[in-house]
DSSP file (Angstrom, degrees, kcal/mol; ACC not computed):
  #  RESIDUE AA STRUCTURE BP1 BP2  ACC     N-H-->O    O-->H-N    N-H-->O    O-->H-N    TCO  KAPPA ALPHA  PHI   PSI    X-CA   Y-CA   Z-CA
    1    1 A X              0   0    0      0, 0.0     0, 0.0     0, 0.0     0, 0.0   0.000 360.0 360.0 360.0 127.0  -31.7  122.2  -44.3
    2    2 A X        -     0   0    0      6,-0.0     2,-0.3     1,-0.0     5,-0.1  -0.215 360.0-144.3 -67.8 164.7  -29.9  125.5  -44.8
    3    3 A X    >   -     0   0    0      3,-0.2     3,-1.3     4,-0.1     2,-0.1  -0.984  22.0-111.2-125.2 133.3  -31.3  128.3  -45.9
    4    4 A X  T 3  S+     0   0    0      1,-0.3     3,-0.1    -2,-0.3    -2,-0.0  -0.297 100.3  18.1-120.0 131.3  -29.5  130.8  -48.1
    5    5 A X  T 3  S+     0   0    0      1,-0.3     2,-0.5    -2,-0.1    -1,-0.3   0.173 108.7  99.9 102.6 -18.7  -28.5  134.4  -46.5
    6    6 A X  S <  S-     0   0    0     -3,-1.3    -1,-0.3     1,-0.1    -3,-0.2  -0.846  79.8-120.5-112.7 144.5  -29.1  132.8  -43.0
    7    7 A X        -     0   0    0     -2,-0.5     2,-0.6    -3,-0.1    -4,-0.1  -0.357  30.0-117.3 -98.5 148.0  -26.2  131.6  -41.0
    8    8 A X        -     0   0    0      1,-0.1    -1,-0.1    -6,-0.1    -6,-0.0  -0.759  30.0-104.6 -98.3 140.9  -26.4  128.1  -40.3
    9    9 A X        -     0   0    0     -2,-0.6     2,-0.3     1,-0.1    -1,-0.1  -0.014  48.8-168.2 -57.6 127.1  -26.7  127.0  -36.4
   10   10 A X        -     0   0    0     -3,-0.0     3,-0.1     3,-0.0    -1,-0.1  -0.739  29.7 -79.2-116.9-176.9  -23.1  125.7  -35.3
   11   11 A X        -     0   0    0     -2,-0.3     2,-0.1     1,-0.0    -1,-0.0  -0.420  58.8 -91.5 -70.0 166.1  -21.8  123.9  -32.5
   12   12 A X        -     0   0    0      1,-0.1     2,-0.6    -2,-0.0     3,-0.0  -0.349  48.9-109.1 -66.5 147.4  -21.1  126.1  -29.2
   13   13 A X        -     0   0    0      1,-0.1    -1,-0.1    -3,-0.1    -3,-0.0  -0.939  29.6-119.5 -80.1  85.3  -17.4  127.3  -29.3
   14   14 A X        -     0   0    0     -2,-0.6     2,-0.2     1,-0.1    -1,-0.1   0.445  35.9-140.9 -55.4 139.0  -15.2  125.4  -26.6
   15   15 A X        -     0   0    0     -3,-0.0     2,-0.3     3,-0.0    -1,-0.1  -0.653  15.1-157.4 -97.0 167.6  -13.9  128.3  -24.3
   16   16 A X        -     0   0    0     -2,-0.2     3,-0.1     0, 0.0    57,-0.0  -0.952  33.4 -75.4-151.7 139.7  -10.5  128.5  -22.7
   17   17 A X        -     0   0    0     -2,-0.3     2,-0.2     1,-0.1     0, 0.0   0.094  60.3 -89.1 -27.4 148.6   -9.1  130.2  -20.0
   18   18 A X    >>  -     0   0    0     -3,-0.0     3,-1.2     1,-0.0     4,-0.6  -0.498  36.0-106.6 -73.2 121.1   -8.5  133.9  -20.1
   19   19 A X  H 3> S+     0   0    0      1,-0.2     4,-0.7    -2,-0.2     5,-0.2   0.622 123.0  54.5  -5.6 -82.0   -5.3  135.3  -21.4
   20   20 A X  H 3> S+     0   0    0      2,-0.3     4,-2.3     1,-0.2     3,-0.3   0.795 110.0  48.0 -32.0 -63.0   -4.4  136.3  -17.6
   21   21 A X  H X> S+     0   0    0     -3,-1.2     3,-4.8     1,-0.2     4,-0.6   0.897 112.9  45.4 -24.3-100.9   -5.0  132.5  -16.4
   22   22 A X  H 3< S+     0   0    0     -4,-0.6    -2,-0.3     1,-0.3    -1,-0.2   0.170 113.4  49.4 -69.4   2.5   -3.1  131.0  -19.0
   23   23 A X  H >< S+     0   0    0     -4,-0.7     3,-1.6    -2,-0.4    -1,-0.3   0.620 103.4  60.3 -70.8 -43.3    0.0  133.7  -18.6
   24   24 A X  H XX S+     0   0    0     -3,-4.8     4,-1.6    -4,-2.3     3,-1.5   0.768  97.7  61.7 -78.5 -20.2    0.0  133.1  -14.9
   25   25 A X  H 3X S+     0   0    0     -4,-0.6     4,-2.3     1,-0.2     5,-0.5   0.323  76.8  85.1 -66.4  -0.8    0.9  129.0  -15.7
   26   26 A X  H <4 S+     0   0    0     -3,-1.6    -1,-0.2    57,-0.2    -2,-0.1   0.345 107.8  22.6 -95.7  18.8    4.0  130.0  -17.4
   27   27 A X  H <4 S+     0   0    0     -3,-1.5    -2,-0.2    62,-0.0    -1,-0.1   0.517 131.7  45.1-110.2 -38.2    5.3  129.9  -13.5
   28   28 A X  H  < S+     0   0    0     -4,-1.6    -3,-0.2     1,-0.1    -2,-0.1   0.709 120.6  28.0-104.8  -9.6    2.9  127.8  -12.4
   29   29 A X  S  < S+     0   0    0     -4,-2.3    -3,-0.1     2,-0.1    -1,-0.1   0.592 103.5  94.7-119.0 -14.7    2.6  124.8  -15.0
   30   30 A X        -     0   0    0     -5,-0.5     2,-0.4    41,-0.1     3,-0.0  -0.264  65.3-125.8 -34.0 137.1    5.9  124.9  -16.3
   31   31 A X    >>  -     0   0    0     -2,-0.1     4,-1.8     1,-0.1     3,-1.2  -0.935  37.5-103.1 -79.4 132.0    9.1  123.4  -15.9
   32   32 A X  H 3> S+     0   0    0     -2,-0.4     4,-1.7     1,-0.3     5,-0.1   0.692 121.9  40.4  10.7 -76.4   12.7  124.9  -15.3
   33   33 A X  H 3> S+     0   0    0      2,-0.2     4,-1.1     1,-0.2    -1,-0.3   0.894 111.3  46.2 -34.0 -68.9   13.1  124.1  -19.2
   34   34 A X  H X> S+     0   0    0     -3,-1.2     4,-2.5     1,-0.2     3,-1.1   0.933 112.2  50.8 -65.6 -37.5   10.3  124.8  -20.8
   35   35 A X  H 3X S+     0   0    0     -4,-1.8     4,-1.4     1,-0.3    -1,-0.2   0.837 115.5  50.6 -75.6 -29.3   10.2  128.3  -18.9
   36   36 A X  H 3X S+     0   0    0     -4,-1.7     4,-1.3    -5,-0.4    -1,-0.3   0.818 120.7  35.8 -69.5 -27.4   14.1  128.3  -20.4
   37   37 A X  H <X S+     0   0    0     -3,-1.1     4,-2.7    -4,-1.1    -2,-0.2   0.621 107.2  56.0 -91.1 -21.9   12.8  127.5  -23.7
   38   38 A X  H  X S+     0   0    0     -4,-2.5     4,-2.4     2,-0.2    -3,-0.2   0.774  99.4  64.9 -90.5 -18.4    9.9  129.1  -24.1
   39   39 A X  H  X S+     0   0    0     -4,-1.4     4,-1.9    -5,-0.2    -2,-0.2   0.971 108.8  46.2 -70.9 -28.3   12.1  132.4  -23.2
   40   40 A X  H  <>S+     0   0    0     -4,-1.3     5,-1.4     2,-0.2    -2,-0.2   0.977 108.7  53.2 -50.2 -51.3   13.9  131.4  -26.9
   41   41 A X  H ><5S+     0   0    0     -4,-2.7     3,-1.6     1,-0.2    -1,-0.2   0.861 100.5  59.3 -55.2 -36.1   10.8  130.9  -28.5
   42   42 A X  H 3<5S+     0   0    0     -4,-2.4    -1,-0.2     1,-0.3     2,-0.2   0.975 110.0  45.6 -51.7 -60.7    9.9  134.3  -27.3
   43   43 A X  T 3<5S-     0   0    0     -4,-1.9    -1,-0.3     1,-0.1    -2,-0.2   0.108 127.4 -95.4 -74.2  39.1   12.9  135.7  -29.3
   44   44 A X  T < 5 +     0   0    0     -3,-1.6     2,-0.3     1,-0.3    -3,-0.2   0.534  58.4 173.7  96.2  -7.0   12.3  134.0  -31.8
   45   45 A X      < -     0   0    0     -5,-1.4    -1,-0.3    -6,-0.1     2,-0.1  -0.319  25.8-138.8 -46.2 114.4   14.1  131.1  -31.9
   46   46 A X    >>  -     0   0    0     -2,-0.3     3,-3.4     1,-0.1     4,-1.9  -0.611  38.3-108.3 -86.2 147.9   13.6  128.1  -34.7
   47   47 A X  T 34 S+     0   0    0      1,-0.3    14,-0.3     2,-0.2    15,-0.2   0.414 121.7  58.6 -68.3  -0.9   13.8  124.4  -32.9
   48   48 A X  T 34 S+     0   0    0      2,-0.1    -1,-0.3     3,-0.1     4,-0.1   0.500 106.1  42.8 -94.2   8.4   17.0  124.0  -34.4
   49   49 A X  T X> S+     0   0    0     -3,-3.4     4,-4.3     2,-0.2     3,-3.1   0.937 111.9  55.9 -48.5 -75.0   18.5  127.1  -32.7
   50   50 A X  H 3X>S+     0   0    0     -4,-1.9     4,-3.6     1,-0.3     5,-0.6   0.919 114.1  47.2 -25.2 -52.8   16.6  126.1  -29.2
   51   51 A X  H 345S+     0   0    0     -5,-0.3     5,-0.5     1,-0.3    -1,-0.3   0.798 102.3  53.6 -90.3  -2.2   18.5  123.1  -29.7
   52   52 A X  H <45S+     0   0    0     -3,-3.1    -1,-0.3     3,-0.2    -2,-0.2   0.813 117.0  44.2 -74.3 -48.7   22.0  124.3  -30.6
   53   53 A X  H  <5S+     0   0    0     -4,-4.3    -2,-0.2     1,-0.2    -3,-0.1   0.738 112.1  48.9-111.1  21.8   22.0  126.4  -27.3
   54   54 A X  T  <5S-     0   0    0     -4,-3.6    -1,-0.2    -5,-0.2    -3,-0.2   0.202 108.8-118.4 -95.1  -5.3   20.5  123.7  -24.9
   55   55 A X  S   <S+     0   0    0     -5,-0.6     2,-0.2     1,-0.3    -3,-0.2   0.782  76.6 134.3  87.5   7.4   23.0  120.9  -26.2
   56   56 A X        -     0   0    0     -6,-0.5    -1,-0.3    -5,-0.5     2,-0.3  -0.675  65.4-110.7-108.2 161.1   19.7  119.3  -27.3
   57   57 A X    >>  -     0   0    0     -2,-0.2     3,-2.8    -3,-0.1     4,-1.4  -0.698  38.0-108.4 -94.1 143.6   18.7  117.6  -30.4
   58   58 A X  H 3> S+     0   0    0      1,-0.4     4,-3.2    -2,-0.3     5,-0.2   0.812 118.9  52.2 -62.4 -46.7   16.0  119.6  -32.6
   59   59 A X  H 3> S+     0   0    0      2,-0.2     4,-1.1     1,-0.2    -1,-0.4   0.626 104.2  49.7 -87.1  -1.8   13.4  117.1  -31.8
   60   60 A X  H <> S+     0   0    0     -3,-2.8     4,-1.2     2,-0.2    -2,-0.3   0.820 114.7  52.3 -65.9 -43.0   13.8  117.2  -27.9
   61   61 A X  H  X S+     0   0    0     -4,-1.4     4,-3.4   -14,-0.3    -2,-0.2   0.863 108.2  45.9 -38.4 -59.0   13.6  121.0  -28.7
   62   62 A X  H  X S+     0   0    0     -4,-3.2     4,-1.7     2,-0.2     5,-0.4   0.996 111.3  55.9 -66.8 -68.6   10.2  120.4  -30.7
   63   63 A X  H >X S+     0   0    0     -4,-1.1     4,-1.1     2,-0.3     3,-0.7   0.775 109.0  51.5  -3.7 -66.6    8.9  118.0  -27.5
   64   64 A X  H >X S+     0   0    0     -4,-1.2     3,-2.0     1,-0.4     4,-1.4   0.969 109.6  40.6 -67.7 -64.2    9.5  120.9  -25.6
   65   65 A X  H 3< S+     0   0    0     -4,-3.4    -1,-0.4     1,-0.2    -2,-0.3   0.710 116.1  55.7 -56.5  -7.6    7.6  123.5  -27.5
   66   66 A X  H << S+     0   0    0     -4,-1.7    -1,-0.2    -3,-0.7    -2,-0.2   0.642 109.3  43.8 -86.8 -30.9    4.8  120.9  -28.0
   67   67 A X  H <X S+     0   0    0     -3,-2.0     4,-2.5    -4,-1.1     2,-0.6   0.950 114.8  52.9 -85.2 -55.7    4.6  120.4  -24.3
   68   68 A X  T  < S+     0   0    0     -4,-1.4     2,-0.7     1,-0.2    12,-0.1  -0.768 107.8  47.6 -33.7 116.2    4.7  124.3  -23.8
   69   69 A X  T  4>S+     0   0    0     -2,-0.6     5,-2.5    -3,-0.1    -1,-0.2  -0.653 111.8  52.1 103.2 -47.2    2.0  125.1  -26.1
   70   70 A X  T  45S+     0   0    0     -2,-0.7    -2,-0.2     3,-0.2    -3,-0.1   0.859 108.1  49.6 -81.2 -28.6   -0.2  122.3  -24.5
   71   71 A X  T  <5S+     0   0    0     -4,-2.5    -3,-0.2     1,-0.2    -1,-0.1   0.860 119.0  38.7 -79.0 -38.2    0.3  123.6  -20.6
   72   72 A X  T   5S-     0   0    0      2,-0.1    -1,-0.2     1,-0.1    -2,-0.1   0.775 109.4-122.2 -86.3  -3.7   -0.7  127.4  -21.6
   73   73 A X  T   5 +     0   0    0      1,-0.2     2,-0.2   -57,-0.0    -3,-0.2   0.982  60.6 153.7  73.0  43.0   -3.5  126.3  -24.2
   74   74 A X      < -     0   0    0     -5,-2.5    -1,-0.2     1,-0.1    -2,-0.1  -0.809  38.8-162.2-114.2 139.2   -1.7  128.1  -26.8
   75   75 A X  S    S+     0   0    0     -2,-0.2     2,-0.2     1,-0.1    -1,-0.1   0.338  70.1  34.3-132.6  29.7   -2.0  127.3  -30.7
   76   76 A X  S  > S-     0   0    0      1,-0.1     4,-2.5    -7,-0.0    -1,-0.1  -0.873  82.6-110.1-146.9 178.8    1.1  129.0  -32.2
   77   77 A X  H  > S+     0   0    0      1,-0.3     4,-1.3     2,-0.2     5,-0.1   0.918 114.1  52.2 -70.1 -51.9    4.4  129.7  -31.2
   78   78 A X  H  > S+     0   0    0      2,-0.3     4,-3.9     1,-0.2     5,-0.3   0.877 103.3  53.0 -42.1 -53.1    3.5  133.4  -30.9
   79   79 A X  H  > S+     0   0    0      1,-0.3     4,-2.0     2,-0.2    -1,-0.2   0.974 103.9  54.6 -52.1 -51.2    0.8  133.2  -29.0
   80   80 A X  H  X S+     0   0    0     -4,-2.5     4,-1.6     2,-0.2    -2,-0.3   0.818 107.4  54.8 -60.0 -31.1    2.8  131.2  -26.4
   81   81 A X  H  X S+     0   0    0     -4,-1.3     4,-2.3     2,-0.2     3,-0.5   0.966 108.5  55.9 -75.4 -51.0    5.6  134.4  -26.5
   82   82 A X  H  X S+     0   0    0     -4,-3.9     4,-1.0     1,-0.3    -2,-0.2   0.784 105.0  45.5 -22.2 -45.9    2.7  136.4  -25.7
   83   83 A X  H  X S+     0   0    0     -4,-2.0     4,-2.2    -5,-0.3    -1,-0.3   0.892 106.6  52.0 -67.2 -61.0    2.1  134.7  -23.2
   84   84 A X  H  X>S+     0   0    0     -4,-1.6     5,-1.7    -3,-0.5     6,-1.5   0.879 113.3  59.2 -67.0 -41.7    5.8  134.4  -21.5
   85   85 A X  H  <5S+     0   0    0     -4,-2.3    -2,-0.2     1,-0.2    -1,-0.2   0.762 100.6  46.6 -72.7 -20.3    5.5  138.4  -22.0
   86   86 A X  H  <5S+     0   0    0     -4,-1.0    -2,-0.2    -5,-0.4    -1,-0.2   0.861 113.1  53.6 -69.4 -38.1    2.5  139.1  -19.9
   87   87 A X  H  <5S-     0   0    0     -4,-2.2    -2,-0.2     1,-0.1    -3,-0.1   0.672 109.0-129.1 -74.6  -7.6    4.0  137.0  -17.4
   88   88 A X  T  <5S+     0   0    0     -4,-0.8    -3,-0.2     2,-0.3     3,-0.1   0.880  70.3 127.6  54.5  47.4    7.1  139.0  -17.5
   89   89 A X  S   <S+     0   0    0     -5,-1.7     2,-0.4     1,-0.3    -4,-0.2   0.735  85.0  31.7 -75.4 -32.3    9.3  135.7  -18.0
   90   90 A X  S    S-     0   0    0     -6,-1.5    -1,-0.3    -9,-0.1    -2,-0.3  -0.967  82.4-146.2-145.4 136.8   10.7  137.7  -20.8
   91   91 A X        -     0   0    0     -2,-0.4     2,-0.2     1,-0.2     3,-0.1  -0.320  32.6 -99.1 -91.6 155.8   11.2  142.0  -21.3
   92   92 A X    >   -     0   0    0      1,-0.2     3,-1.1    -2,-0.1    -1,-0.2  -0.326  63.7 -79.3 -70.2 167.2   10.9  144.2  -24.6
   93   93 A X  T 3  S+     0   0    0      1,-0.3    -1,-0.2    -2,-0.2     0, 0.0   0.389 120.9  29.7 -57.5-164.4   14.2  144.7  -25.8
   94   94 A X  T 3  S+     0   0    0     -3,-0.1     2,-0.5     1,-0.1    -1,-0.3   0.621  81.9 128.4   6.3  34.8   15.9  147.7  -23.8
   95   95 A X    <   -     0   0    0     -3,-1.1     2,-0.4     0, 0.0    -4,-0.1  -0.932  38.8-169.2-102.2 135.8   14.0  147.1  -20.4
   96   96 A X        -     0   0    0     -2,-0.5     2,-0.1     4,-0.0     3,-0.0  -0.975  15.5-128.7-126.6 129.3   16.5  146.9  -17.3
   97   97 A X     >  -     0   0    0     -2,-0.4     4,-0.5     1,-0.1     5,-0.0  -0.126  20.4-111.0 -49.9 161.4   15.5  145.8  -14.1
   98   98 A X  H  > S+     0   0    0      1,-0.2     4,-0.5     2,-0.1     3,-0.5   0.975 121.8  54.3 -72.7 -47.6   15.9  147.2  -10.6
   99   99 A X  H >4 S+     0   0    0      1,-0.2     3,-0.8     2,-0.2    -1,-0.2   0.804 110.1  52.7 -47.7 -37.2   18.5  144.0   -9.7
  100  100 A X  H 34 S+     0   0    0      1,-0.2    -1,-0.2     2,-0.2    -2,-0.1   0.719 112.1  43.1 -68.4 -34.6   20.5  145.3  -13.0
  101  101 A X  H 3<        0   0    0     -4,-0.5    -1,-0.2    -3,-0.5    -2,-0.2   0.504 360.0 360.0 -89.0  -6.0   20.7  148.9  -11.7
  102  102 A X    <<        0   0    0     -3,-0.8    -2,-0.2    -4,-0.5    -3,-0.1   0.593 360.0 360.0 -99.7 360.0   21.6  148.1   -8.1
């Protein structure tokens, strides 16, 4: 029975790979696609955007983030661009590469 002031015992808190892990899967657990999609979702992209400039219908779009979301362990959209930006699929705004400069 709880007891009042005292935190009540919960279940253990399911763990997930470490930010670093689950960054380094946006090469390795991806697909072509999703790694194409997930860089729109990194700017920002709504799933009927995604799906205006892949030629795809808003709900193959939504598939895709759904699928994306499930391969990094990620549980919003954000998180998942976080993710595609540690992995350095996708730059801050004004960052140029060496290949852009040669």
């Amino acid at each position: 029975e709880p007891v009042p002031g005292q935190i009540p015992e919960s279940r253990p808190i399911p763990t997930r790979p470490d930010f670093g892990a689950r960054a380094r899967r946006v090469h390795t657990a991806l697909t072509d696609r999703e790694r194409e999609v997930l860089c729109l979702v990194a700017g920002g992209a709504t799933n009927r955007t995604i799906a205006a400039r892949l030629f795809i219908s808003p709900k193959t779009a939504s598939v895709h983030v759904s699928r994306i979301l499930t391969k990094l362990d990620a549980t919003t959209r954000t998180e998942a661009a976080a993710l595609a930006h540690a992995s350095g699929l996708v730059r801050p705004w004004g960052t140029v590469t060496e290949a852009v400069n040669a």
